[in-house]
BALOBA-1460 file (C-alpha; in Angstrom, 3 decimals):
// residues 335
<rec num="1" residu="x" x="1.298" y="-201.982" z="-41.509"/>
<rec num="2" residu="x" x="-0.398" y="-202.566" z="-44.751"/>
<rec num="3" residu="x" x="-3.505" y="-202.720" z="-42.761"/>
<rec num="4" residu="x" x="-3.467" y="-199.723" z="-40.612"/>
<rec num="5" residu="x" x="-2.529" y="-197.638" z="-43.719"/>
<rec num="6" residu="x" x="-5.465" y="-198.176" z="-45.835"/>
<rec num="7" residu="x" x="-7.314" y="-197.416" z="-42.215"/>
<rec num="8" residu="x" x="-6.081" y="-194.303" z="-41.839"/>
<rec num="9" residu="x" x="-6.878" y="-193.364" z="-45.923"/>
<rec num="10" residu="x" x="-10.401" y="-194.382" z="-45.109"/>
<rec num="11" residu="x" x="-10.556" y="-191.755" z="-42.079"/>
<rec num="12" residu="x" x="-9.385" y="-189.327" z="-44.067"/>
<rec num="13" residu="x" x="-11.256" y="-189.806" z="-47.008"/>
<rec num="14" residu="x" x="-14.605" y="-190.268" z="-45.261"/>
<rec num="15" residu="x" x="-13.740" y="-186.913" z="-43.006"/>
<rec num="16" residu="x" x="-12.995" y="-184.856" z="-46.506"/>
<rec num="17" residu="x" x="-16.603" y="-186.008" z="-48.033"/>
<rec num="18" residu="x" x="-18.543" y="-185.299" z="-45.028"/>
<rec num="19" residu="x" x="-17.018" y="-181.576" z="-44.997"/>
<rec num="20" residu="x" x="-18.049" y="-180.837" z="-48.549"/>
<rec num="21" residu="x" x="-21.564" y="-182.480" z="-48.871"/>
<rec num="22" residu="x" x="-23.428" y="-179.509" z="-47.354"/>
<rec num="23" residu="x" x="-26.279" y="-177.592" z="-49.326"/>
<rec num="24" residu="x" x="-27.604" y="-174.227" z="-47.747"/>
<rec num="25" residu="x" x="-30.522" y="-174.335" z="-45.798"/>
<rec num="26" residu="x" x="-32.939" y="-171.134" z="-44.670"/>
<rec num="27" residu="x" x="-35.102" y="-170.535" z="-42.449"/>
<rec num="28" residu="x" x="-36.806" y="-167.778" z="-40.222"/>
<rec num="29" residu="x" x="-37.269" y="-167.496" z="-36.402"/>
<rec num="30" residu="x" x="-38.217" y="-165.379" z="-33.916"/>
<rec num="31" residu="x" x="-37.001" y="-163.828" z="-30.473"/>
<rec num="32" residu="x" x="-37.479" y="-160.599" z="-28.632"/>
<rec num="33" residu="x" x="-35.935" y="-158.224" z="-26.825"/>
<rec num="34" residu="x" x="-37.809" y="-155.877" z="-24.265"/>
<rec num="35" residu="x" x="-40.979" y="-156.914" z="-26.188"/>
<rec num="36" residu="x" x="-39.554" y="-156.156" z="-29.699"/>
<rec num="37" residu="x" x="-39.658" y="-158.789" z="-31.906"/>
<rec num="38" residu="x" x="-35.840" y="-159.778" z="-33.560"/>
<rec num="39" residu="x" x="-36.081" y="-161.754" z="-36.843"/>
<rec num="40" residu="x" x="-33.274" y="-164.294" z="-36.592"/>
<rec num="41" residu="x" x="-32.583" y="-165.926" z="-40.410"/>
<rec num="42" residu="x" x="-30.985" y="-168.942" z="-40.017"/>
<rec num="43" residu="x" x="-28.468" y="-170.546" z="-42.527"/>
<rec num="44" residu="x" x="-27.511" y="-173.916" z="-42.040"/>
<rec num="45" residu="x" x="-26.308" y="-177.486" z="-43.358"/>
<rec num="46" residu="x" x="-28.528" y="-179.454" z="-45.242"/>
<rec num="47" residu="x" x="-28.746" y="-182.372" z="-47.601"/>
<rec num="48" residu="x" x="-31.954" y="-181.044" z="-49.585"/>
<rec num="49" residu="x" x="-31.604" y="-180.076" z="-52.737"/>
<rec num="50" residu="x" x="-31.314" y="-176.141" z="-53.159"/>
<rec num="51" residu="x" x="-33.674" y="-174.041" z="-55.732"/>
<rec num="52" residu="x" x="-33.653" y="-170.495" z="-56.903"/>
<rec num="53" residu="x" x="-36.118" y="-168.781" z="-54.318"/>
<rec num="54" residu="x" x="-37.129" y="-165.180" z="-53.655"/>
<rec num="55" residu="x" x="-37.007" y="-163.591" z="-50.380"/>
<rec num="56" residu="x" x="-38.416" y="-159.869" z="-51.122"/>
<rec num="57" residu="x" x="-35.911" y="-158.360" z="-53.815"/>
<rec num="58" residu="x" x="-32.922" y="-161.063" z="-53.195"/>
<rec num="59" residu="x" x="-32.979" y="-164.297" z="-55.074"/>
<rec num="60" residu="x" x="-30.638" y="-167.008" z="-53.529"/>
<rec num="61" residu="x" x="-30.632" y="-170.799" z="-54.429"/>
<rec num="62" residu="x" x="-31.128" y="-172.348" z="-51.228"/>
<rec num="63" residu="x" x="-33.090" y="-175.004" z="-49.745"/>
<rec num="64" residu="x" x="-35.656" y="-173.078" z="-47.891"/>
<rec num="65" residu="x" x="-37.349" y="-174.761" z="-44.338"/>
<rec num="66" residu="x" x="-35.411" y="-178.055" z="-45.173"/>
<rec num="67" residu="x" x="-34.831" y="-180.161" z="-42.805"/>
<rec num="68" residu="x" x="-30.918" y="-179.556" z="-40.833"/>
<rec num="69" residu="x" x="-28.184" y="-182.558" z="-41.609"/>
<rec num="70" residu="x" x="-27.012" y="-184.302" z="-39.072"/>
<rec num="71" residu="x" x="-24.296" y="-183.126" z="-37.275"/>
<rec num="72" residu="x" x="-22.601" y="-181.070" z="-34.700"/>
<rec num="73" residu="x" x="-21.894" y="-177.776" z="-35.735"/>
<rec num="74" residu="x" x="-20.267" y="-174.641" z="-34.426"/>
<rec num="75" residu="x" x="-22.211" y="-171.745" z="-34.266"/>
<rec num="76" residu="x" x="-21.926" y="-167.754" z="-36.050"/>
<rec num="77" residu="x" x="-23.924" y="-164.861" z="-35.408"/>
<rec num="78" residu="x" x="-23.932" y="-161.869" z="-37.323"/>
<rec num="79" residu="x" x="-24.622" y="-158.542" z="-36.464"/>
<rec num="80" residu="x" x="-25.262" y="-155.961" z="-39.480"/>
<rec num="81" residu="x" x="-24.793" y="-152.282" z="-39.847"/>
<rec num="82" residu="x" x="-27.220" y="-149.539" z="-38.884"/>
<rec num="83" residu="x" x="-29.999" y="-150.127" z="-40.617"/>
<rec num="84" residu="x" x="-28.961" y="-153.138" z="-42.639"/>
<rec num="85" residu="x" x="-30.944" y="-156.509" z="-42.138"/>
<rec num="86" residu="x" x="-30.375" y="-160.147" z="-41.798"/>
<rec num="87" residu="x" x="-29.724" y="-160.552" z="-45.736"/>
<rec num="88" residu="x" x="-26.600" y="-158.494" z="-46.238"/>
<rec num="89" residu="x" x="-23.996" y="-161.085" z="-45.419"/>
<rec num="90" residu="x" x="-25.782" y="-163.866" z="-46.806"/>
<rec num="91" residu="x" x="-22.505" y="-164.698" z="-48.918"/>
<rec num="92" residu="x" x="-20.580" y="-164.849" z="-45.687"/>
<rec num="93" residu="x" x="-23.010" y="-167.074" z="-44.092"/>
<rec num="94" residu="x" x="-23.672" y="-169.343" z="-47.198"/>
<rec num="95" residu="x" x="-20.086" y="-169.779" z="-47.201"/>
<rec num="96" residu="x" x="-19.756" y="-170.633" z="-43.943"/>
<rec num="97" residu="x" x="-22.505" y="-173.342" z="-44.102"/>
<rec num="98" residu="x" x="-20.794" y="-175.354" z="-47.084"/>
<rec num="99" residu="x" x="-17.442" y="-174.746" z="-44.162"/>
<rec num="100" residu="x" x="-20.395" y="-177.058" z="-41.886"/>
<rec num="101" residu="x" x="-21.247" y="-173.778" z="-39.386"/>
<rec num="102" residu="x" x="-24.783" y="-173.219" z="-38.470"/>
<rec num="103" residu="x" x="-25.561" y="-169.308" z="-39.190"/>
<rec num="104" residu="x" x="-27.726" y="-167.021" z="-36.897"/>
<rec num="105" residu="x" x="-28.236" y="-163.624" z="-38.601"/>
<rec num="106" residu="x" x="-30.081" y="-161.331" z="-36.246"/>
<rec num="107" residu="x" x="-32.319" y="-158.397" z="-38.152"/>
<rec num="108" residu="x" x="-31.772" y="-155.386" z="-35.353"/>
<rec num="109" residu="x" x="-35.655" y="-153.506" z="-34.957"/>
<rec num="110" residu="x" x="-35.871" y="-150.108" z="-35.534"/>
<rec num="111" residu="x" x="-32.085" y="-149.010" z="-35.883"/>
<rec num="112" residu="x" x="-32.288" y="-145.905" z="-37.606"/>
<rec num="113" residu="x" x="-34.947" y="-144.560" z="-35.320"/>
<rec num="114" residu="x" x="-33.050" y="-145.774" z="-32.020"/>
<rec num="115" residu="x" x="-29.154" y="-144.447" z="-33.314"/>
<rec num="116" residu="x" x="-27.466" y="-141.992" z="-31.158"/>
<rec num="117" residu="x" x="-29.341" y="-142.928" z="-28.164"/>
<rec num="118" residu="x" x="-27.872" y="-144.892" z="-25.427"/>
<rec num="119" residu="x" x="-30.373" y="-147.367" z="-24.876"/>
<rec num="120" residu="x" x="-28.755" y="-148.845" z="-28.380"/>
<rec num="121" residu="x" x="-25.357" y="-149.897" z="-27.024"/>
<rec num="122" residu="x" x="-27.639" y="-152.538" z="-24.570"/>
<rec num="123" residu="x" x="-30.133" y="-153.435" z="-27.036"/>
<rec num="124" residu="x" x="-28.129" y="-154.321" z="-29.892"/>
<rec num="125" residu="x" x="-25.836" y="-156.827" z="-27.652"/>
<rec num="126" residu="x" x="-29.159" y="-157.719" z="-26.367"/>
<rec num="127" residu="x" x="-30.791" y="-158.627" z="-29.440"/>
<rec num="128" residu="x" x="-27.609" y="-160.834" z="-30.501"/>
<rec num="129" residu="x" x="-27.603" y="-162.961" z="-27.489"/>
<rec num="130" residu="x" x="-31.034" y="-163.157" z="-27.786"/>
<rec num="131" residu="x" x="-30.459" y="-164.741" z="-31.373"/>
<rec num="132" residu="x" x="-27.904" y="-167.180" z="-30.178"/>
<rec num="133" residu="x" x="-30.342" y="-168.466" z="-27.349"/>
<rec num="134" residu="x" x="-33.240" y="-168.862" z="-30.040"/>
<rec num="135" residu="x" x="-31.170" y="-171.017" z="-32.094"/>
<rec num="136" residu="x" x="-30.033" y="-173.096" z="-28.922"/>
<rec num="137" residu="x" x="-33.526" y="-173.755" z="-27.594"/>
<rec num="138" residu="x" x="-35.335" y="-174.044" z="-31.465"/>
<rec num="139" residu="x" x="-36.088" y="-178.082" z="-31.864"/>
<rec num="140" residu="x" x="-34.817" y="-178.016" z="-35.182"/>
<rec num="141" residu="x" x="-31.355" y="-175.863" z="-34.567"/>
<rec num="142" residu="x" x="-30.659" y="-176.981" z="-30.949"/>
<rec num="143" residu="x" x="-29.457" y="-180.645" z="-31.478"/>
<rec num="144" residu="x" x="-27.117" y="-180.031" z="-33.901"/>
<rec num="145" residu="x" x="-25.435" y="-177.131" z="-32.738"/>
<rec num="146" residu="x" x="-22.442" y="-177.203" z="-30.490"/>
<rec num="147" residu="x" x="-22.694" y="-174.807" z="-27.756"/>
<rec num="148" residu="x" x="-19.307" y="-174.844" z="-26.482"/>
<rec num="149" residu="x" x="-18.461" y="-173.483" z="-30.376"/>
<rec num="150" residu="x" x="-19.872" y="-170.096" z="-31.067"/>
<rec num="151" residu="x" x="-18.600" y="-167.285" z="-33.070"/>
<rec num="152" residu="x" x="-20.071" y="-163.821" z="-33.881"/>
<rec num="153" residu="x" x="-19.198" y="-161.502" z="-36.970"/>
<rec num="154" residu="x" x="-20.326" y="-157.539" z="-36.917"/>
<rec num="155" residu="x" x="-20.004" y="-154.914" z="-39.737"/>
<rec num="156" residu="x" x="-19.729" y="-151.323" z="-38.694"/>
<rec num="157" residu="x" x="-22.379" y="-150.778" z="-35.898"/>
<rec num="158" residu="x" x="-22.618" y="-155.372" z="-36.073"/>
<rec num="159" residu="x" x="-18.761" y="-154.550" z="-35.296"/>
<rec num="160" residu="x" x="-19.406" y="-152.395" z="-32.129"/>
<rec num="161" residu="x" x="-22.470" y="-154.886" z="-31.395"/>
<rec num="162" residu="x" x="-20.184" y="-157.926" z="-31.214"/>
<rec num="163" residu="x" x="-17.435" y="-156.448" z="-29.580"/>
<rec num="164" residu="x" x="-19.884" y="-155.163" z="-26.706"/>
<rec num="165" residu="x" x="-20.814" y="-159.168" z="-26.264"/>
<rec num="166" residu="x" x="-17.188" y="-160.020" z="-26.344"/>
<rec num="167" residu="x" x="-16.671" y="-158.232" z="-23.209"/>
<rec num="168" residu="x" x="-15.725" y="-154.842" z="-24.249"/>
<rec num="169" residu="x" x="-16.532" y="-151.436" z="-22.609"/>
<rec num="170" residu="x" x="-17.391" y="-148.049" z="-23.551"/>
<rec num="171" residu="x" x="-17.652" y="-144.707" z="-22.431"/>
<rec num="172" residu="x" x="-20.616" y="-143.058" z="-23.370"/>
<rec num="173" residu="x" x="-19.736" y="-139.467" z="-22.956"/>
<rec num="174" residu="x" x="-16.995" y="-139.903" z="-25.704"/>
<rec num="175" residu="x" x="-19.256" y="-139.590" z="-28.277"/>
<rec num="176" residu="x" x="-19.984" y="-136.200" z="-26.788"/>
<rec num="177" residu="x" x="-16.656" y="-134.726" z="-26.455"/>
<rec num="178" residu="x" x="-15.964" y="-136.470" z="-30.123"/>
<rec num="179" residu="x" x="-17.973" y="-134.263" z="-31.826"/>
<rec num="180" residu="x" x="-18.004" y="-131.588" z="-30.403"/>
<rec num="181" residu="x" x="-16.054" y="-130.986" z="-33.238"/>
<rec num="182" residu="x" x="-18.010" y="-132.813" z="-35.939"/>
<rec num="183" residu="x" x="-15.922" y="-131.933" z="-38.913"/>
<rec num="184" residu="x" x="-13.369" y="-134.808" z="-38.058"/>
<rec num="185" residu="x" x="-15.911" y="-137.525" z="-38.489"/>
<rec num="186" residu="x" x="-18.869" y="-135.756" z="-40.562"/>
<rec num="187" residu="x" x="-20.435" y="-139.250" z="-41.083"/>
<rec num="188" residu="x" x="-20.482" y="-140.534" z="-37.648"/>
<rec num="189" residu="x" x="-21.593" y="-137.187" z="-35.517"/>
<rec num="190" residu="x" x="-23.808" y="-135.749" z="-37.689"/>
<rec num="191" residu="x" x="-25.310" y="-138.399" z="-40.462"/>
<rec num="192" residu="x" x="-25.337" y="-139.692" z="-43.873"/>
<rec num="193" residu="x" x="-21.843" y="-139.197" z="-46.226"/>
<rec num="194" residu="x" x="-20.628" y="-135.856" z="-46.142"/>
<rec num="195" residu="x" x="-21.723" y="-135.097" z="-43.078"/>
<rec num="196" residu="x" x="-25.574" y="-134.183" z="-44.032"/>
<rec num="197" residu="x" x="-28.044" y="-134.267" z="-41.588"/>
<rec num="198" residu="x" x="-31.090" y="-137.557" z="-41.726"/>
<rec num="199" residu="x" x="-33.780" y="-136.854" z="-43.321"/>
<rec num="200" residu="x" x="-36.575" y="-134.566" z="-42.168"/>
<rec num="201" residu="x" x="-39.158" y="-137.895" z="-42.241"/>
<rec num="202" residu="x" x="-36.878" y="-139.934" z="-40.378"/>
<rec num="203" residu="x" x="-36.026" y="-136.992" z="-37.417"/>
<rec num="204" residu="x" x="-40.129" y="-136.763" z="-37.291"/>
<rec num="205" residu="x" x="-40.417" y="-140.129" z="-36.837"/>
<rec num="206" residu="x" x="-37.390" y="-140.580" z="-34.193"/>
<rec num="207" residu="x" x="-39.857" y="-137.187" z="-32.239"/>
<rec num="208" residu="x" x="-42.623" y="-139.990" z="-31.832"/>
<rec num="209" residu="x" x="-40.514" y="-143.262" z="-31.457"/>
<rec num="210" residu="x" x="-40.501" y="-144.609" z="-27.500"/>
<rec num="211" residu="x" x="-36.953" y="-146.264" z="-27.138"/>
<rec num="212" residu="x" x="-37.710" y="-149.496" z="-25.213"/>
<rec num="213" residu="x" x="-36.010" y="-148.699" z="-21.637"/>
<rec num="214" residu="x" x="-33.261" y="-150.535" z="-20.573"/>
<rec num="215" residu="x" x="-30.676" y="-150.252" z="-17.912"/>
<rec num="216" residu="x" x="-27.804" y="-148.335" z="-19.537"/>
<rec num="217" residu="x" x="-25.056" y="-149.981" z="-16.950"/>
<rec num="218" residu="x" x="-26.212" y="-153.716" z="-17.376"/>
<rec num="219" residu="x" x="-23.316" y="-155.710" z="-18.292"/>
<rec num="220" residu="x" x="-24.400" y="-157.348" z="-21.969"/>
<rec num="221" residu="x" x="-21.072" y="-159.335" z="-21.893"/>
<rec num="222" residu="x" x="-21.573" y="-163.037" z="-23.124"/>
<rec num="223" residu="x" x="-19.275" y="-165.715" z="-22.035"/>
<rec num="224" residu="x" x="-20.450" y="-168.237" z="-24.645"/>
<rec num="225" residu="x" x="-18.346" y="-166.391" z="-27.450"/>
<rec num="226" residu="x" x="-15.145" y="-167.964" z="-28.250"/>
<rec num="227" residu="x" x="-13.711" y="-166.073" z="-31.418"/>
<rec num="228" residu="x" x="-14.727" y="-162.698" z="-33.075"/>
<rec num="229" residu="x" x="-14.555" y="-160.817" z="-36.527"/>
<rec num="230" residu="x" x="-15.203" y="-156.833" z="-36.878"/>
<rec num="231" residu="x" x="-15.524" y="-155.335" z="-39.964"/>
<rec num="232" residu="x" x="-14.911" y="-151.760" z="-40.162"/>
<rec num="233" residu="x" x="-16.590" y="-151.669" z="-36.596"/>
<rec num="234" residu="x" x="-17.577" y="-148.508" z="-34.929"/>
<rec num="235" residu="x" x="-15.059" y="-148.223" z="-32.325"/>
<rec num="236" residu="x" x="-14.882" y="-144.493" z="-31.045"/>
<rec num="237" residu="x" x="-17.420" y="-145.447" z="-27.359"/>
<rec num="238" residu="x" x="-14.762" y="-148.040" z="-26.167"/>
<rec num="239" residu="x" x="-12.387" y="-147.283" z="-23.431"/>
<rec num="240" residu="x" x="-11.468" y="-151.021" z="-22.336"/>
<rec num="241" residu="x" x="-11.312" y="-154.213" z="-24.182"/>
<rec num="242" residu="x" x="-8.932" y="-156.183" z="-21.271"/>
<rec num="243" residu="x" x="-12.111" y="-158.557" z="-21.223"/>
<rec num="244" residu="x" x="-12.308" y="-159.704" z="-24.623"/>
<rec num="245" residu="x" x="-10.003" y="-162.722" z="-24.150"/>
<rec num="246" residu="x" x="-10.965" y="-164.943" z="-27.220"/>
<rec num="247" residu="x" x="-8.931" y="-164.820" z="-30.969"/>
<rec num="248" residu="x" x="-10.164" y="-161.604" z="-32.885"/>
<rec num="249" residu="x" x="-10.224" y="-161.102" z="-36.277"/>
<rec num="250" residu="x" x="-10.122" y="-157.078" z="-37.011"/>
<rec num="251" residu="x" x="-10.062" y="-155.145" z="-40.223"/>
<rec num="252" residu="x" x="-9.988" y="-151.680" z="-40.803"/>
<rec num="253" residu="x" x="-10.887" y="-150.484" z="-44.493"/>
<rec num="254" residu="x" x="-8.226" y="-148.279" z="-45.644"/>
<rec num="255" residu="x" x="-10.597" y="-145.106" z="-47.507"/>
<rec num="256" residu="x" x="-13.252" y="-145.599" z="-44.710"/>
<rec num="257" residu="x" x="-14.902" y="-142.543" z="-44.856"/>
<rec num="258" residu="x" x="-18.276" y="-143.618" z="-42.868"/>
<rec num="259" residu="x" x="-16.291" y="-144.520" z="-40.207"/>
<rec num="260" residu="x" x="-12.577" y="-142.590" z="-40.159"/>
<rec num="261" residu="x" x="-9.236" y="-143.225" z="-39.149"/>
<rec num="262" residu="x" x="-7.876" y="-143.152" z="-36.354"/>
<rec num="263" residu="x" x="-11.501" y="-142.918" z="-34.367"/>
<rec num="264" residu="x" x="-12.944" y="-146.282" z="-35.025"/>
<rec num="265" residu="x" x="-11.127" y="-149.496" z="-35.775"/>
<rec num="266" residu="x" x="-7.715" y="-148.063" z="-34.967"/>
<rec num="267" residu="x" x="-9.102" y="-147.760" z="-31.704"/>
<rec num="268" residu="x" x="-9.958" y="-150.671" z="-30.836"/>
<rec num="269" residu="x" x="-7.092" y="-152.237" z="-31.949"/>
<rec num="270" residu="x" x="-4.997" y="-149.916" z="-29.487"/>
<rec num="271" residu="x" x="-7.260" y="-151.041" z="-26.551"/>
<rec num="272" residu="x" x="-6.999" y="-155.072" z="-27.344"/>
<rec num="273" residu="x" x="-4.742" y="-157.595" z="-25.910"/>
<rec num="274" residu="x" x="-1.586" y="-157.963" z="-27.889"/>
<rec num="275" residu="x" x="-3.217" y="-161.647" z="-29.058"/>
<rec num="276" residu="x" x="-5.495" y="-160.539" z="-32.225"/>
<rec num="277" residu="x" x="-5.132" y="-159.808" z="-35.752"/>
<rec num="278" residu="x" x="-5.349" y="-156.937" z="-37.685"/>
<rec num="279" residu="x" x="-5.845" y="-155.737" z="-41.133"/>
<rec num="280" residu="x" x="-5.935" y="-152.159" z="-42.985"/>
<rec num="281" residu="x" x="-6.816" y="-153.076" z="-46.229"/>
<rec num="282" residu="x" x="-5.817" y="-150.150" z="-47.986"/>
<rec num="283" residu="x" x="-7.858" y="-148.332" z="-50.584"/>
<rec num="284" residu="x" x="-11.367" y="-150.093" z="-49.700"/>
<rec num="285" residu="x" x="-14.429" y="-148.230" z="-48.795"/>
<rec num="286" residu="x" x="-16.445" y="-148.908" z="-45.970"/>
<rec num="287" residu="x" x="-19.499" y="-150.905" z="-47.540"/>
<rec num="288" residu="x" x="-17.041" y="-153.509" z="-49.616"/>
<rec num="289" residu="x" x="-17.570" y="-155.977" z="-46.770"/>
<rec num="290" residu="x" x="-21.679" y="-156.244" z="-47.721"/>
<rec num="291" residu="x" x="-23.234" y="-158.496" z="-50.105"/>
<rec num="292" residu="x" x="-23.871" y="-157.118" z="-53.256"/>
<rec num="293" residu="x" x="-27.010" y="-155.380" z="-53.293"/>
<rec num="294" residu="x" x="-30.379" y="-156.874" z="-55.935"/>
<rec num="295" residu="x" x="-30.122" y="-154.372" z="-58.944"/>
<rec num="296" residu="x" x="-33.876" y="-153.853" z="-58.321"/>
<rec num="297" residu="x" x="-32.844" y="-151.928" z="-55.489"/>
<rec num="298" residu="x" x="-29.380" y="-150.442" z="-55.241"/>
<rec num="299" residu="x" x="-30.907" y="-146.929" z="-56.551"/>
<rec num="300" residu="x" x="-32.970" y="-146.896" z="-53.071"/>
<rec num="301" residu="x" x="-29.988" y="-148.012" z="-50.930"/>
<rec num="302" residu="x" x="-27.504" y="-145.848" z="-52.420"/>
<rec num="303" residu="x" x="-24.127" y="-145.309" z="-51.647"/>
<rec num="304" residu="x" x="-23.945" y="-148.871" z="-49.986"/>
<rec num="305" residu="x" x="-24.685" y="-150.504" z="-53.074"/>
<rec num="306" residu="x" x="-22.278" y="-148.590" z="-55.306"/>
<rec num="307" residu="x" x="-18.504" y="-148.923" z="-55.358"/>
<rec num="308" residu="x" x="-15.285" y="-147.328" z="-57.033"/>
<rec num="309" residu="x" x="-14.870" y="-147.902" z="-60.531"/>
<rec num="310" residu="x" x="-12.830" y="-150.796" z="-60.992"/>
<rec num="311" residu="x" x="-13.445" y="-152.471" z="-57.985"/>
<rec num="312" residu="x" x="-15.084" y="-155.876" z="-58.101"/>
<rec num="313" residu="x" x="-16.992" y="-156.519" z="-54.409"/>
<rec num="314" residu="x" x="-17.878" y="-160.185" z="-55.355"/>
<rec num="315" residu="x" x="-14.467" y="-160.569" z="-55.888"/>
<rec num="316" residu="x" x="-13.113" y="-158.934" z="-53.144"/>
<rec num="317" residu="x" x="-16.164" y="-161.098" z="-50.664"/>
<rec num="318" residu="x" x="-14.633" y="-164.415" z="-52.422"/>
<rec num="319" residu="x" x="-11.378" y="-163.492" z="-51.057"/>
<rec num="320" residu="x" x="-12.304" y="-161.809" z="-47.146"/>
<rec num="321" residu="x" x="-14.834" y="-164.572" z="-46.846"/>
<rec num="322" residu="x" x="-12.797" y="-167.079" z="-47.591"/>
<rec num="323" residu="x" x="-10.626" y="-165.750" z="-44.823"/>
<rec num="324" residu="x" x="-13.141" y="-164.998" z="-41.793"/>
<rec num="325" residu="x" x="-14.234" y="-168.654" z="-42.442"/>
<rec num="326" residu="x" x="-10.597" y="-169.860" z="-42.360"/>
<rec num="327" residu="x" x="-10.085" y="-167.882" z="-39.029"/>
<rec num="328" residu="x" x="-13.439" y="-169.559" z="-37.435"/>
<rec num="329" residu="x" x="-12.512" y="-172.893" z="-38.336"/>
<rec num="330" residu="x" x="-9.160" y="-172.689" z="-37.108"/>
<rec num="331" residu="x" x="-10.603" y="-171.219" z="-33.453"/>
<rec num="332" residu="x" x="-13.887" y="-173.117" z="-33.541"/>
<rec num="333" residu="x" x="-13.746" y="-176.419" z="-35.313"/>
<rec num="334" residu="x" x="-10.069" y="-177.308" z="-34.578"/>
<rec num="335" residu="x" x="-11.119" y="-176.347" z="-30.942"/>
């Protein structure tokens, strides 16, 4: 008895240890969609030792193009907003690598000049899959990721994107009859906060910009995903979610004003199966869920850099990340 005691201590013990040994490691690949090249920043597990390192404006201290630990790990993509990049949920994915995931953050090409066509709601999904499948086949990722074990995480237009992949429809033509009376979601019909229309630069460009073509009915739907989170997700274009079988995390943020109640999140949760979570979290703007911003350039990003006076957004991330990571481990590693 004595014996099989101190056995099971040692299993224990050794399984603790190899769940909290994991340093970040980053690195960049490549994939394309409809000959559009997709950054795909990779965060993973690692045994190198981590250094401060610069990546444009953010400095992070990772362990950048180390070599992966050894392992078997389940798998996240992320999705960001429109026109966010493959950096703003880097506290989300760092925390999910010490957790022992392997991240996938896909940078979405040319989303400001592509929004409010329809070629968007294929691409995007596209461009995610795509990002999954890089990691699979890369000879550095691929043998230590398990591909029966794959998440996805989306923030506002990331939300839409990785409910699209979990199976969910939309109807188009909603958008339409949505606003044709704009004034009940100024942000979402018409453009930035308040309702103001883009810039004149960026409607010259979008005059010029050839959408890649796609075909607007091709079913983007991928099986692989086992277990979702949506942040603040656009959510107005679905119609049907009976398809998106797999555990869902959902939150809605309670002063969303980029996205508002009861067009976006609300309706999604109205169209999922009865089997998902989710949570208004009163009083929190829309942008709370993305990393804090370098202080070099939250003057050029604006109103997604700033927040409320009085509320901390590192603080809040320690708490929400903790809890998508909690939710994927429970779906994915206890699989």
């Amino acid at each position: 008895m004595r014996f099989l005691l101190v056995a099971v201590l040692m299993v224990l013990t050794c399984g603790t240890a190899q769940a909290e040994e994991y340093n970040i490691g980053v690195r960049r690949i490549m994939t394309e969609v409809a000959g559009i090249e997709a950054p795909v920043r990779v965060f993973y597990p690692t045994h190198e030792s981590e250094a401060e390192t610069r990546f444009g404006p953010w400095e992070l201290s990772v362990a950048r193009n180390s070599a992966p630990a050894s392992g078997h790990f389940p798998l996240i993509a992320i999705s960001h907003g429109l026109s966010g990049n493959d950096w703003n949920h880097h506290l989300l994915a760092s925390r999910l690598v010490k957790a022992g995931f392997v991240v996938a953050a896909v940078r979405h090409p040319d989303d400001l000049l592509r929004v409010g066509q329809p070629e968007i709601t294929v691409l995007r999904p596209r461009e995610l899959t795509a990002a999954i499948d890089a990691v699979l086949t890369d000879s550095r990722f691929g043998p230590i990721v398990d591909a029966e074990r794959i998440g996805a995480f989306g923030f506002s237009l990331g939300g839409f994107t990785v409910l699209v992949v979990a199976g969910g429809r939309i109807e188009y033509e909603k958008i339409a009859r949505h606003c044709s009376n704009a004034e009940k979601d100024p942000e979402y019909c018409i453009g930035e906060e308040g309702g103001e229309p883009l810039p004149m630069w960026l409607r010259a460009r979008r005059l010029i910009y050839s959408i890649p073509q796609v075909d607007l009915t091709e079913d983007v739907l991928d099986p692989r995903i086992d277990a979702v989170v949506a942040a603040a997700p656009v959510g107005l274009p679905f119609n049907d979610m009976s398809r998106v079988q797999m555990p869902v995390l959902l939150y809605r943020a309670g002063s969303d004003h980029a996205l508002r109640a009861p067009y976006h999140a609300e309706n999604v949760h109205k169209l999922l199966p009865d089997a998902h979570r989710y949570e208004v979290i009163g009083n929190l703007h829309h942008y709370a869920f993305l990393s804090p911003f370098p202080d070099s350039i939250t003057a050029e990003v604006g109103e997604p850099a700033q927040d409320p006076s009085g509320f901390d957004r590192s603080l809040f991330l320690d708490e929400i990340n903790d809890e998508i990571v909690d939710f994927f481990r429970e779906n994915l590693i206890r699989k």
